[in-house]
C-alpha positions in Angstrom: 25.3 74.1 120.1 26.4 70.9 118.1 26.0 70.3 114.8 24.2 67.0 113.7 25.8 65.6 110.7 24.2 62.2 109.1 26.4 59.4 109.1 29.2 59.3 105.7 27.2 56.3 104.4 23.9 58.1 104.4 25.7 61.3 103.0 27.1 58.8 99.7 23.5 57.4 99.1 22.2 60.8 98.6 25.0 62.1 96.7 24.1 59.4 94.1 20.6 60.2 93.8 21.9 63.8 93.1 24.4 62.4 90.8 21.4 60.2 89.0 18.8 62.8 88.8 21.8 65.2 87.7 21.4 64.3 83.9 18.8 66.1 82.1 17.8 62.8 80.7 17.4 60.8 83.2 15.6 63.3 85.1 13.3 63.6 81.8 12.6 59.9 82.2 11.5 60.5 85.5 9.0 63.3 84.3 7.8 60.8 81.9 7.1 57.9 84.5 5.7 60.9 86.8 2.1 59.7 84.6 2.9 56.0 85.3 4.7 52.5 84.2 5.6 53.3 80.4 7.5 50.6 78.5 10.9 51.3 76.9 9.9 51.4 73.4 7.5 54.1 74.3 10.0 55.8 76.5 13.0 55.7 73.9 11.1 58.5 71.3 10.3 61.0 73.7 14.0 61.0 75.1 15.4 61.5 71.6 18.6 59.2 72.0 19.7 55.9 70.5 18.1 52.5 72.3 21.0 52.0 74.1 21.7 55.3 75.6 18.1 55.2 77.1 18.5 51.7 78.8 22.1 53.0 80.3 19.8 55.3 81.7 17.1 53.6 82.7 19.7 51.2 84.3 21.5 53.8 86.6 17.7 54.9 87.6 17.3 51.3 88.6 20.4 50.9 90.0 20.2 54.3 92.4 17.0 52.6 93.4 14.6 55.1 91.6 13.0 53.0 89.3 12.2 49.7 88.8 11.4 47.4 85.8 9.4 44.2 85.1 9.3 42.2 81.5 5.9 41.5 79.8 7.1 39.4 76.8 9.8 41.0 75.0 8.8 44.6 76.5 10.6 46.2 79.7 8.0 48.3 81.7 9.6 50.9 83.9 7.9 52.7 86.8 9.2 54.8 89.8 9.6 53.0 93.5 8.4 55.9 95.4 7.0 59.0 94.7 8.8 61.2 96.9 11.4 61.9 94.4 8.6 64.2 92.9 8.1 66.1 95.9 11.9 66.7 95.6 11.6 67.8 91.6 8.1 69.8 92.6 10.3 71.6 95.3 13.2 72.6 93.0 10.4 73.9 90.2 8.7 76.0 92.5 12.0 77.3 93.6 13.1 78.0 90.5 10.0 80.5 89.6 9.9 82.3 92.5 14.0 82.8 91.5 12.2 83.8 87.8 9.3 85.5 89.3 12.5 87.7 91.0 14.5 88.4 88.4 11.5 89.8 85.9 10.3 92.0 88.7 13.9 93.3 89.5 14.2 93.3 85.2 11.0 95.8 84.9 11.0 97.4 88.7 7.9 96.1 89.9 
């Protein structure tokens, strides 16, 4: 039986969407697109981090190819390229309570 293993290039592009989405923050940005373009300013209170911090952040999201930005003016909208990396997110939540769902009924001996 052999073993298919994707080529090294494909193997570091994926290891720096992990590496991206790895940061509670910028994986809370994310969340916050998940309802659609939102502009930095409005993006910068819900994160709870100084101006620039968020737009490091936004930049490696842009950079890994998550997001992407457009300027209205003196505003920076950001929205996600492709959806998928929800289906990615939704997979890892609904993981994570049936790993929950596990440990109460192992807890209590249902």
């Amino acid at each position: 039986m052999s073993l298919f293993l994707p080529d090294d290039k494909i193997l570091e592009f994926k290891s720096r969407i992990f590496k991206v989405i790895g940061d509670a923050n910028r994986l809370k940005i994310i969340e916050i697109l998940r309802s659609g373009e939102n502009c930095q300013c409005e993006i910068i209170p819900l994160i709870a981090q100084s101006q620039p911090t968020v737009s490091r952040h936004l930049k490696l999201l842009e950079e890994a190819g998550l997001i992407m930005s457009r300027k209205e003016g003196t505003k920076t909208f950001y929205q996600v390229v492709d959806g998928h990396i929800y289906t990615l997110i939704d997979t890892i939540d609904d993981d994570m309570r049936v790993q929950v769902s596990k440990e109460i009924a192992k807890k209590y001996s249902f």
